[in-house]
C-alpha positions as CSV (number, residue, x, y, z in Angstrom):
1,X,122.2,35.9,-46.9
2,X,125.1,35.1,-44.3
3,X,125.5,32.1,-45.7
4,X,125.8,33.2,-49.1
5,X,128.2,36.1,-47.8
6,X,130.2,33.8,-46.2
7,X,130.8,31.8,-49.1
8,X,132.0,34.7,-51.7
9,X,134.6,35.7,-49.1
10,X,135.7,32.2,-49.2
11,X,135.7,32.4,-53.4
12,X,136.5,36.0,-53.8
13,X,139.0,36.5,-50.9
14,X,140.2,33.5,-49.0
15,X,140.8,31.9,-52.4
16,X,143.7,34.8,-53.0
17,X,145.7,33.8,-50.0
18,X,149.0,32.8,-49.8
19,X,149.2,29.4,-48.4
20,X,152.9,28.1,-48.7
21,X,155.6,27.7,-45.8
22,X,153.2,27.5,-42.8
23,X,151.7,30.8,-43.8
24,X,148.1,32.2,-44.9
25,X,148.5,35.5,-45.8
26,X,146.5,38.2,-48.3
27,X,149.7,39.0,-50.5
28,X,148.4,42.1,-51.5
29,X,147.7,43.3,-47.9
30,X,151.3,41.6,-46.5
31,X,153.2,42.7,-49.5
32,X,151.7,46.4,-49.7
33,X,151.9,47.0,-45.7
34,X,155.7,45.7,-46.2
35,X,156.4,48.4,-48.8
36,X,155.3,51.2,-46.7
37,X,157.1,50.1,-43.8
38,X,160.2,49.7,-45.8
39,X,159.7,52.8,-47.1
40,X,159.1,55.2,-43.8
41,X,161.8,53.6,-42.4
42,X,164.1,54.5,-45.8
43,X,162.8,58.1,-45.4
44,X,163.9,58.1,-41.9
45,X,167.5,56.4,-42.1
46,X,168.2,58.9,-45.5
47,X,167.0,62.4,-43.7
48,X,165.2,62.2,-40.3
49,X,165.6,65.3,-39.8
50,X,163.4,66.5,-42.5
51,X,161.3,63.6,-41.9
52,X,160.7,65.0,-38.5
53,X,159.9,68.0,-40.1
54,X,157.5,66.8,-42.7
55,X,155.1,65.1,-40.2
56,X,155.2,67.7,-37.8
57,X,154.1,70.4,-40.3
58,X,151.2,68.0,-41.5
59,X,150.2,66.9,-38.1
60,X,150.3,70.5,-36.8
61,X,148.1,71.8,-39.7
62,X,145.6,69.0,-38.8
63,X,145.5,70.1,-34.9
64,X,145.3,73.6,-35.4
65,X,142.9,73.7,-38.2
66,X,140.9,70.7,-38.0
67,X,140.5,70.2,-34.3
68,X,136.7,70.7,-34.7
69,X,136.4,67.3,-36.9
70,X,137.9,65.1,-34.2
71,X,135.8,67.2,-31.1
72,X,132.6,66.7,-33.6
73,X,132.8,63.0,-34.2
74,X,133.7,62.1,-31.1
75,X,130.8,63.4,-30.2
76,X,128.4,61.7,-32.6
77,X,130.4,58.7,-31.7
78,X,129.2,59.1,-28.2
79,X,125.8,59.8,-29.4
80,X,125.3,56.8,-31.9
81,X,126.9,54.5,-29.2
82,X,124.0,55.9,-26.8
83,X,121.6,55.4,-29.4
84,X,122.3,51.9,-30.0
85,X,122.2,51.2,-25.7
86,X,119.0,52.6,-24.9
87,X,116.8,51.7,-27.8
88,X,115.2,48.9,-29.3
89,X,118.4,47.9,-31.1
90,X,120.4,47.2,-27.6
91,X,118.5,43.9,-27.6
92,X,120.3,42.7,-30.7
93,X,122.9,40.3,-30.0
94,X,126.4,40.1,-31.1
95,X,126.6,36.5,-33.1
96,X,122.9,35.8,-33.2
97,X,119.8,35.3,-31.0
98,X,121.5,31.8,-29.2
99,X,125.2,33.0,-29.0
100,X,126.8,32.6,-26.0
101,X,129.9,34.9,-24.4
102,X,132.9,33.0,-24.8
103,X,134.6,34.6,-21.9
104,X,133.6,35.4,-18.3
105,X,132.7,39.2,-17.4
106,X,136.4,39.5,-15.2
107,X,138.5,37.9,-18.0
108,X,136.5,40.6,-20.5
109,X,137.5,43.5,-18.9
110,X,140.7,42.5,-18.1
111,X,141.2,42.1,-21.8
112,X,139.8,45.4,-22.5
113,X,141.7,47.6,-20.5
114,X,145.3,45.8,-21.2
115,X,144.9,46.3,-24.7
116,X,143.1,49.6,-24.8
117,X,144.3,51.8,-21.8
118,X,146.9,49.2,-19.3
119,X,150.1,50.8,-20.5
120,X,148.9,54.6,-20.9
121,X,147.5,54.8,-17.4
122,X,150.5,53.3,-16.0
123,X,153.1,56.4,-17.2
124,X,150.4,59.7,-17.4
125,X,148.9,58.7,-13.9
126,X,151.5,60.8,-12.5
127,X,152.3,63.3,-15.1
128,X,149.2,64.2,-16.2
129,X,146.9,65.2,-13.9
130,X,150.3,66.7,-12.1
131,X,151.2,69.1,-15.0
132,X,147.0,70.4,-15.2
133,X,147.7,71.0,-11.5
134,X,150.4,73.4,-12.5
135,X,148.6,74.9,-16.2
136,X,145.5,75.4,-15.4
137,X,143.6,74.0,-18.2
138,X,140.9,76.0,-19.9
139,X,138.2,73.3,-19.3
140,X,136.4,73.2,-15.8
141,X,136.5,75.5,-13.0
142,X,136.9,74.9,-10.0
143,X,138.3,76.8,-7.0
144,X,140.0,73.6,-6.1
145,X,143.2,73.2,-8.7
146,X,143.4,69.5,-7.5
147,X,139.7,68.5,-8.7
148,X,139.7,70.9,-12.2
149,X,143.2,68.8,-12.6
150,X,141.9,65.7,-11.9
151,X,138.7,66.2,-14.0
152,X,140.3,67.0,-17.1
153,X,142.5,63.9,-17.0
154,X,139.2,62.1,-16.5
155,X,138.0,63.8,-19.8
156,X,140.9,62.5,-21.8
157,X,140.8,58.9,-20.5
158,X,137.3,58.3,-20.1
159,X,134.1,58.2,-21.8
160,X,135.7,59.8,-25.3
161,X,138.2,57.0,-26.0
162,X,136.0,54.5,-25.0
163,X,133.2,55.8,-27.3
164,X,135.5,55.7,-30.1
165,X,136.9,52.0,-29.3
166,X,133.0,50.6,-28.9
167,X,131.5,52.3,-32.2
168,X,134.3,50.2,-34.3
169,X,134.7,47.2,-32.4
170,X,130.8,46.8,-32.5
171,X,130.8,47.4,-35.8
172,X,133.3,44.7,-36.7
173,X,131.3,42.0,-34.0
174,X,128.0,42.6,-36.0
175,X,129.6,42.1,-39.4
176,X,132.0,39.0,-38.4
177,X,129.7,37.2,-36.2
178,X,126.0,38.2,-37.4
179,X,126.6,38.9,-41.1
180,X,129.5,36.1,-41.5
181,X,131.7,38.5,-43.0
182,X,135.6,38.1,-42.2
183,X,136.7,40.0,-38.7
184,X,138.3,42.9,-41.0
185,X,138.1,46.3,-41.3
186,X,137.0,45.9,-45.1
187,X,134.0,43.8,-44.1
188,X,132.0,47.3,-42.5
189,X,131.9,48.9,-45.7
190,X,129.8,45.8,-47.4
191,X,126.5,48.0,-47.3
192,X,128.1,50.3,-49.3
193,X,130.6,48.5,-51.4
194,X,129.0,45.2,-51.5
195,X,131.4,42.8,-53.1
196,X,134.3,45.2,-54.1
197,X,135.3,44.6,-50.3
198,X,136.9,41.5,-51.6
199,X,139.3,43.2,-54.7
200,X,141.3,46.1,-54.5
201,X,138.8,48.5,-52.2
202,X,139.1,46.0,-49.2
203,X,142.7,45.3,-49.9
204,X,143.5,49.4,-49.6
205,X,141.2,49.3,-46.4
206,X,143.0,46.6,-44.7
207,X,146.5,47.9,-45.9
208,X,145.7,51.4,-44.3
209,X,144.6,49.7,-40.7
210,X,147.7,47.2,-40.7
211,X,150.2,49.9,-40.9
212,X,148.3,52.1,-38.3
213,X,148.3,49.0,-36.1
214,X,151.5,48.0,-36.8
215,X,153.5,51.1,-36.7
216,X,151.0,52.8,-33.8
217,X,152.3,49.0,-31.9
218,X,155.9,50.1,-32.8
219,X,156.0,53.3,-31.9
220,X,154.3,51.9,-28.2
221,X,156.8,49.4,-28.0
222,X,159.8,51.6,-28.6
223,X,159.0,54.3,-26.7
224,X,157.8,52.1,-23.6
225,X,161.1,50.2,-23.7
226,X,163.4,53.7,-23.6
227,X,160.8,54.5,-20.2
228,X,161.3,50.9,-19.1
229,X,165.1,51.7,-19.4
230,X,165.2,55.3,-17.5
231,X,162.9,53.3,-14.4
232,X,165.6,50.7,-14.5
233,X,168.5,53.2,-14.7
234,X,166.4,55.2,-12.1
235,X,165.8,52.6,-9.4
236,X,168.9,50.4,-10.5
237,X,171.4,52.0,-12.2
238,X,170.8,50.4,-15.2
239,X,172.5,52.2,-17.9
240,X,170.1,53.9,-20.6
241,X,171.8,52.6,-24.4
242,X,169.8,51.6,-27.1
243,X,171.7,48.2,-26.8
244,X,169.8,47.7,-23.5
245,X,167.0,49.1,-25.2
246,X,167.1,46.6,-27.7
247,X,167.8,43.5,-25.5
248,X,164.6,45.4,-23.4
249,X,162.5,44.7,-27.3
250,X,163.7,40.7,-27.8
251,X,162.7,39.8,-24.2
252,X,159.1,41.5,-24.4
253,X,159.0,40.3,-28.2
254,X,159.9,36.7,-27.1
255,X,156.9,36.9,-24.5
256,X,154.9,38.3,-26.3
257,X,155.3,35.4,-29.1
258,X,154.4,32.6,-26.8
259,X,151.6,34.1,-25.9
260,X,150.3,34.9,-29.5
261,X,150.9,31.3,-30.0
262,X,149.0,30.1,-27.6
263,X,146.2,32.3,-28.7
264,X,143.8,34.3,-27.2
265,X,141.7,31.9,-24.8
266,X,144.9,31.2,-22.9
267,X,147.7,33.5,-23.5
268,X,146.3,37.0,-23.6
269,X,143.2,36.0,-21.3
270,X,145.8,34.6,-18.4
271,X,148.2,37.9,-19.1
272,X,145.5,40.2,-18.9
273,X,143.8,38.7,-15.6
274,X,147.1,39.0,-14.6
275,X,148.1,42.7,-15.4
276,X,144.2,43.3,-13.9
277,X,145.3,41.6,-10.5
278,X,148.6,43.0,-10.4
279,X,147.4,46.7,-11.0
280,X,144.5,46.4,-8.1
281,X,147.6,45.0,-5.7
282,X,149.8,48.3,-6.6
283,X,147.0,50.6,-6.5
284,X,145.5,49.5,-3.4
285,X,148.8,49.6,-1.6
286,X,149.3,53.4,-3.0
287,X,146.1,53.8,-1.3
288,X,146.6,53.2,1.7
289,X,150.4,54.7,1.7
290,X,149.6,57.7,0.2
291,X,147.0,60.5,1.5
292,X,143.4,58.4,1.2
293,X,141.2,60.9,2.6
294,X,142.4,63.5,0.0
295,X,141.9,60.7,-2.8
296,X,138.6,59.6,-1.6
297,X,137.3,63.2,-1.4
298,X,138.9,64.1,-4.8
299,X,138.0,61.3,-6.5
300,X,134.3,62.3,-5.6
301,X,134.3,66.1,-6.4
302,X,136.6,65.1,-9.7
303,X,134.2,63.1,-10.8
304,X,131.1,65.2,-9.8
305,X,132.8,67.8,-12.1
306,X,133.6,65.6,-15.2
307,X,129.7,64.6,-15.1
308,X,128.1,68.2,-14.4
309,X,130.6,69.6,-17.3
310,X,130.8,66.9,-19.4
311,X,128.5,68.7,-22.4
312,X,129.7,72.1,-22.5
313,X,133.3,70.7,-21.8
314,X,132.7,68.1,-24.6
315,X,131.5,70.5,-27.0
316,X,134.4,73.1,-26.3
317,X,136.3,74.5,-29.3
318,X,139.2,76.7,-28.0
319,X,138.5,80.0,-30.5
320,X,141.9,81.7,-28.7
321,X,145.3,81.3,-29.7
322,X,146.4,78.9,-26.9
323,X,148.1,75.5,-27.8
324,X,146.7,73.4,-25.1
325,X,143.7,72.0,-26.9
326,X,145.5,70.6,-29.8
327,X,148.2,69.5,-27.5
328,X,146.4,67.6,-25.1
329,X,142.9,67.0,-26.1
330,X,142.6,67.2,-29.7
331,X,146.4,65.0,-29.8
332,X,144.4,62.5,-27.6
333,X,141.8,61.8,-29.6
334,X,143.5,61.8,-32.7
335,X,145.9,59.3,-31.0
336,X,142.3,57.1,-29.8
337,X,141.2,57.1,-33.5
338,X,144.2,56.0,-35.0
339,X,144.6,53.3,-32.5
340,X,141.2,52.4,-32.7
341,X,141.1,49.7,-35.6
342,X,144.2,47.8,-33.4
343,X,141.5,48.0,-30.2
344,X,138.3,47.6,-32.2
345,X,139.5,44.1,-33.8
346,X,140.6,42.8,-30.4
347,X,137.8,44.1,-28.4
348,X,135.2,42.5,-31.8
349,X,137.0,39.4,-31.4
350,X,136.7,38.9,-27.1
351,X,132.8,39.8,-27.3
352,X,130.8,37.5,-29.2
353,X,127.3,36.0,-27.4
354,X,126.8,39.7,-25.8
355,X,124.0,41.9,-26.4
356,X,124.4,45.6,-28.2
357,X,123.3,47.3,-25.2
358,X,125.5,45.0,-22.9
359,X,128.6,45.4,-25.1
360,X,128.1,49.6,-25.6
361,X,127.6,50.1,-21.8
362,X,130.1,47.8,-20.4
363,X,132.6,49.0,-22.7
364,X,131.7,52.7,-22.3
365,X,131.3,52.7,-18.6
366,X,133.5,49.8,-16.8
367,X,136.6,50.9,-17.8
368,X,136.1,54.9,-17.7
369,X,135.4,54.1,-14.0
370,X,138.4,52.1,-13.4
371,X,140.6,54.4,-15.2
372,X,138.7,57.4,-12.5
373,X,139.9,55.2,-9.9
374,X,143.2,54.5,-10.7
375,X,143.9,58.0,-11.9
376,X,142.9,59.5,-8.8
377,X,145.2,57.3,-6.9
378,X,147.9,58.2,-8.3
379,X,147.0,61.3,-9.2
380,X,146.3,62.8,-5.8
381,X,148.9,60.9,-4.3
382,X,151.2,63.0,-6.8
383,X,149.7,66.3,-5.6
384,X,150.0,65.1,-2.0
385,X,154.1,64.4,-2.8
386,X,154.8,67.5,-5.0
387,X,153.5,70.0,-2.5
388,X,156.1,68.0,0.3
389,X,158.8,68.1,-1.7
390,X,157.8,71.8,-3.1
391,X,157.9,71.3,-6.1
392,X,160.4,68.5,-7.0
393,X,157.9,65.6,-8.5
394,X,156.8,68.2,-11.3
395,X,160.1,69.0,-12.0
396,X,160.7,65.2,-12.7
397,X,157.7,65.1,-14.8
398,X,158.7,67.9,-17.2
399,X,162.5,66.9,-17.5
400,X,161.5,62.9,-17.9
401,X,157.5,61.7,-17.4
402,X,159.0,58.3,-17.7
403,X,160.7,58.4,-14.0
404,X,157.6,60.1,-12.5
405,X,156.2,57.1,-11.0
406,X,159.2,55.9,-9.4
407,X,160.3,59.5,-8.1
408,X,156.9,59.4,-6.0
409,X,157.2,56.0,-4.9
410,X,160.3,57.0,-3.6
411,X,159.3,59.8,-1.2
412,X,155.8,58.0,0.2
413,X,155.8,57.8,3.7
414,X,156.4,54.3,4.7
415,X,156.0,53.9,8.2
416,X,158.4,50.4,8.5
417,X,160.8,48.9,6.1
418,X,161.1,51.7,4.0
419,X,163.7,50.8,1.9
420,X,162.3,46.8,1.2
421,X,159.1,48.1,0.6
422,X,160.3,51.0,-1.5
423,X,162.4,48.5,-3.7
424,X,159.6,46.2,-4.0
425,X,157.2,48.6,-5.0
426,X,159.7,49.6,-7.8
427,X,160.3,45.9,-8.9
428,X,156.2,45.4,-8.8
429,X,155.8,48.4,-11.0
430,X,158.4,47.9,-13.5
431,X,157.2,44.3,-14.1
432,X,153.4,45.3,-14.3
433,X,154.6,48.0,-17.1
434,X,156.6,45.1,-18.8
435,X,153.2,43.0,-18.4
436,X,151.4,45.5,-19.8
437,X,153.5,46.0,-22.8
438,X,153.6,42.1,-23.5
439,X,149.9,42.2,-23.7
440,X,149.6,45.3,-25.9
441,X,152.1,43.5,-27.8
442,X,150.7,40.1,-28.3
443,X,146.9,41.2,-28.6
444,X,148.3,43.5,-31.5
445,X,150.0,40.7,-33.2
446,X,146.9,38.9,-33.4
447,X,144.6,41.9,-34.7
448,X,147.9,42.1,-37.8
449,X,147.8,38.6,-38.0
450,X,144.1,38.3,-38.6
451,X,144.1,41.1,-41.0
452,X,146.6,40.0,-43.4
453,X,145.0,36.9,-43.4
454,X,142.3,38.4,-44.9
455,X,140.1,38.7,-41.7
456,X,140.1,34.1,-41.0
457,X,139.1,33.5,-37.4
458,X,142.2,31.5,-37.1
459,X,145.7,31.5,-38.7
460,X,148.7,29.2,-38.8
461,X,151.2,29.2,-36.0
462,X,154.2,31.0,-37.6
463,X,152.3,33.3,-39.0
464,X,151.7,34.3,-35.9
465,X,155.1,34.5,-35.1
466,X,156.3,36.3,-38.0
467,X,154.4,39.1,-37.4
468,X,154.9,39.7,-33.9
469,X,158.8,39.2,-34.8
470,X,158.2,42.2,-37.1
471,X,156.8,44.4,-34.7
472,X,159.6,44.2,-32.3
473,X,162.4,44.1,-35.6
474,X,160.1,47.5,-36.9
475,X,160.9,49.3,-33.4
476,X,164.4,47.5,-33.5
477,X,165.0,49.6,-36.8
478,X,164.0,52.7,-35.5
479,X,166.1,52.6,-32.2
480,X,169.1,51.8,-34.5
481,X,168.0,54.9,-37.1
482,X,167.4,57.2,-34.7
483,X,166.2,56.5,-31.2
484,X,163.8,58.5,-30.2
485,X,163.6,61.2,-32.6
486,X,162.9,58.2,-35.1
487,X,160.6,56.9,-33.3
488,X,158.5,60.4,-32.3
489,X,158.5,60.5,-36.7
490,X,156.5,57.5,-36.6
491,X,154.3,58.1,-33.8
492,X,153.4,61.5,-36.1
493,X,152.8,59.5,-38.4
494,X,150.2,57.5,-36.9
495,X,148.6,60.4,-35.4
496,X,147.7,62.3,-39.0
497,X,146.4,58.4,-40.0
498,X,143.4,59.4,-37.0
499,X,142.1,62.0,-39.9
500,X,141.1,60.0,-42.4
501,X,139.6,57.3,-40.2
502,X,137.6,59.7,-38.0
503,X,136.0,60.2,-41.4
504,X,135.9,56.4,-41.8
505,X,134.3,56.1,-38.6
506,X,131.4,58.7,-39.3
507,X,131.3,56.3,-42.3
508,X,130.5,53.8,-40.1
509,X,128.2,55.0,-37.6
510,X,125.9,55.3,-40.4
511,X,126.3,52.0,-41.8
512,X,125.8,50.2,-38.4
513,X,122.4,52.1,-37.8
514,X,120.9,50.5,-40.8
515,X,122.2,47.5,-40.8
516,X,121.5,47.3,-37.1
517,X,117.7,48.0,-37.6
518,X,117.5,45.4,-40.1
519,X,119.1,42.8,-37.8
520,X,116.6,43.9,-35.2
521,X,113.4,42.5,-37.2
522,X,115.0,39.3,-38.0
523,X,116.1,39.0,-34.4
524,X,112.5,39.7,-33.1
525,X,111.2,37.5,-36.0
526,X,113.3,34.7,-35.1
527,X,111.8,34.8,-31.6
528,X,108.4,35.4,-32.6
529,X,108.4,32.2,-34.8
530,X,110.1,30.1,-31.8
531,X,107.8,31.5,-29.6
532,X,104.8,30.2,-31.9
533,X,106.4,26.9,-32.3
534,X,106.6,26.2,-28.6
535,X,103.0,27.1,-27.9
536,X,101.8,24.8,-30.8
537,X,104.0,22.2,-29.3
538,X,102.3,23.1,-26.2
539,X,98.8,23.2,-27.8
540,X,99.5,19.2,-29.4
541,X,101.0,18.2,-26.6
542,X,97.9,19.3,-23.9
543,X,94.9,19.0,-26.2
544,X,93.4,15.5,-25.1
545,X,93.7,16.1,-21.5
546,X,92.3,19.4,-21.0
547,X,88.5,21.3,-20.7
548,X,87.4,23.3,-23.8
549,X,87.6,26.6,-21.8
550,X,91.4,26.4,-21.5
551,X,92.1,24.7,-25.3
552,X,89.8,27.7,-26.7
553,X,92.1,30.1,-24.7
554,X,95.2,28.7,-25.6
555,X,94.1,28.1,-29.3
556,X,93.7,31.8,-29.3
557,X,96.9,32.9,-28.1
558,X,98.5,30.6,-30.9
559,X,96.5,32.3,-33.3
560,X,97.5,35.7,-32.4
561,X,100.9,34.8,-32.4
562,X,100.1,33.3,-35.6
563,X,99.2,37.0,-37.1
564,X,101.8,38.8,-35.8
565,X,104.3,36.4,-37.3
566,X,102.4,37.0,-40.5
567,X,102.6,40.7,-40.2
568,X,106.3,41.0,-39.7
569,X,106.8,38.6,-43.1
570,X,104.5,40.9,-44.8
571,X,106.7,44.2,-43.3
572,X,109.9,42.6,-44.3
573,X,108.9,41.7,-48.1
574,X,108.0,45.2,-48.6
């Protein structure tokens, strides 16, 4: 069947690609993704204004009234992901019974949290946590403000996005690897679509994830260069222009570029380690700078909290007229969905050879804890430096989150070389956030890459290059449109694409379980025959040179097997 699947994608899909100037591209996908990107960015160059407009009324409507959809499928996310670890069906393995992981367990999670959380955590480990401090969020009580704060911020950056990110990239492994399918969004909707995944249906799928990708990258990039700039202007005077802004785009696109080029097993893999090693150096040097008793103690009760809470907070639907759930919690996991085929492709394509139960739990679980850790760092540390100052860090964070970072690196108490050690923890931090952005970058150039190409393992060189070139020239445009405001358009934009694939997700959930179930017999069938054949092997092998008792007793044991192999074959034909 794989086999067979394999080849109509290669008849019915590959077969439609574009193949000339160094380039294998799905025209329909490339050209239709170009369209809407030419178009947005029309809208926003003839009227931003009203294109500002526009998307906040839709993405507005969709927080206020449909903030039950994204707290309910989250949920069953969660629950299916759960499903899938602790049964039976956590023994099936991503790319078939004798795949192998392609890349050791550090170089894995490095990969994971650079492209799904690096850059995030590095600008809202300061501000967020910080500003719950201040608003008492409506989630968790506590009579300590520092551990309700701390908790909630674990709530939006742990198990939730994480669920989210595992259900799809699983469900993209399983079809790619076990089914032979192409690494594409189009290719989880064969049990329902079958073939039509190769016309016009899969080409609409694929066109909808590209532009979330590529716009969600955009939007990232653009927004992250302008807070790149501020830390720059803030630490070094650097003045904040969308010409420096734009000079900020070409270096990070030009890094970014060598990397995609030299593909995932070197590139991302050595920038990721990298960010992973660099973000343990900075945090553990916060750690011990900043007040580690409090952080060690908060960190404990925080997390005590998230895990006592975490069903009646999960299943919280705010019934009052307050703003904060759609601002914070249902905007973060509208923002986790839409980002989620970006993550899901590149997390699929790191994890092949790993079990389902493996894959769900490390992904679920590894990163939430790091992200505890490094939040509380820097999150207590912020508590610890805003009640100093009275006050001052939080007024940083509400007039520019962006500077936060550097505002409370810059009143730690340094006991010698202040002023070295305050620059170089500056330096350090501003390069990690550059390191992280060339990862998010280049790891989302390959996802668009791969998609376009109609889901191929491997594409040429310039394609490659081409479209992380248009990512940075996308977030060029923008700046040049209309800075920031153009740019918070877009990132509206992207948000109101995490309705219709939450929808797509429950889609999916579905599909997987099925699908998953029948991959479970083959699996145990495959090992029940191999099992059989060794012992007969054993059984030839052994007969001449041992007593009747023992050849009666083994004979036995290969007839058993014998039957249950027999039984499964009988299950499966009906």
């Amino acid at each position: 069947m794989s086999k067979l699947l394999k080849k109509t994608a290669e008849e019915k899909l590959f077969s439609r690609n574009f193949t000339g100037f160094g380039m294998d591209l799905n025209p329909i996908v490339s050209i239709g993704t170009g369209i809407i990107i030419l178009g947005f960015s029309l809208f926003a160059f003839l009227d931003l204004d009203r294109a500002n407009r526009i998307f906040n009324l839709i993405n507005d409507y969709i927080v206020q009234h449909l903030d039950w959809l994204f707290i309910m499928t989250s949920n069953i996310f969660i629950l299916v992901c759960l499903i899938f670890a602790f049964s039976k069906l956590g023994k099936v393995r991503i790319g078939g019974v004798n795949a192998k992981p392609e890349f050791s367990n550090f170089a894995w999670y490095s990969m994971l949290i650079s492209a799904g959380m690096g850059i995030g955590l590095m600008f809202w480990s300061v501000g967020e946590p910080l500003y719950h401090q201040q608003v008492t969020p409506p989630i968790y009580s506590s009579s300590n403000s520092l551990t309700q704060a701390l908790a909630t911020t674990f709530f939006h950056w742990g198990i939730h996005p994480w669920g989210i990110y595992a259900l799809i990239s699983l469900a993209l492994a399983f079809f790619a690897y076990n089914k032979k399918l192409p690494l594409s969004l189009r290719s989880v909707f064969y049990p329902l679509l079958k073939n039509k995944i190769f016309g016009f249906w899969g080409d609409l799928i694929d066109i909808l994830a590209v532009v979330s990708c590529l716009f969600g990258l955009a939007t990232s990039l653009g927004l992250g260069v302008q807070q790149i700039n501020s830390g720059l202007n803030y630490v070094f005077g650097v003045e904040v222009s969308v010409f420096v802004q734009v000079i900020l785009i070409v270096i990070i696109t030009a890094i970014a570029t060598m990397s995609v080029v030299s593909g995932v097993e070197k590139g991302v893999k050595f920038l990721s380690q990298l960010n992973i090693i660099f973000a343990g150096i900075l945090m553990g040097i916060i750690f011990l700078l900043g007040p580690t008793g409090l952080i060690v103690r908060t960190f404990s009760n925080s997390l005590g909290l998230y895990l006592n809470d975490f069903l009646t907070t999960t299943f919280f639907i705010d019934s009052s007229n307050s703003t904060w759930q759609g601002s914070w919690t249902v905007f973060y996991l509208a923002w986790w969905i839409s980002w989620s085929p970006f993550v899901g492709m590149f997390i699929a394509k790191i994890s092949k050879g790993r079990t389902i139960r493996e894959f769900v739990l490390a992904v679920m679980i590894v990163p939430s804890l790091l992200s505890f850790l490094w939040l509380s760092v820097f999150g207590v540390t912020a508590f610890h430096i805003n009640q100093i100052t009275q006050g001052q860090l939080f007024n940083v964070v509400q007039s520019d989150v962006s500077v936060a970072l550097f505002e409370m690196i810059r009143h730690l108490n340094i006991p010698l070389f202040q002023g070295v050690i305050r620059i170089f923890l500056s330096v350090f931090s501003t390069i990690l956030i550059i390191s992280f952005f060339v990862t998010s970058s280049d790891s989302g150039s390959l996802v668009v890459d791969q998609i376009t190409s109609g889901g191929k393992l491997d594409s040429p060189v310039p394609q490659r290059v081409f479209w992380a070139s248009m990512e940075g020239l996308t977030a060029i445009i923008l700046l040049m449109i209309g800075g920031e405001k153009a740019l918070k358009a877009l990132q509206t934009a992207v948000i109101t694409t995490g309705l219709p694939f939450a929808i797509i997700l429950l889609l999916v959930a579905f599909v997987l379980i099925e699908s998953l179930r029948q991959a479970y017999k083959t699996q145990e069938f495959k090992k029940a025959t191999t099992r059989f054949e060794t012992l007969m092997d054993k059984y030839i092998d052994i007969e001449n040179d041992i007593d009747k008792k023992t050849l009666e007793d083994l004979g036995g044991i290969v007839i058993t097997h014998k039957r249950k192999i027999k039984d499964k074959i009988k299950k499966n034909k009906k």
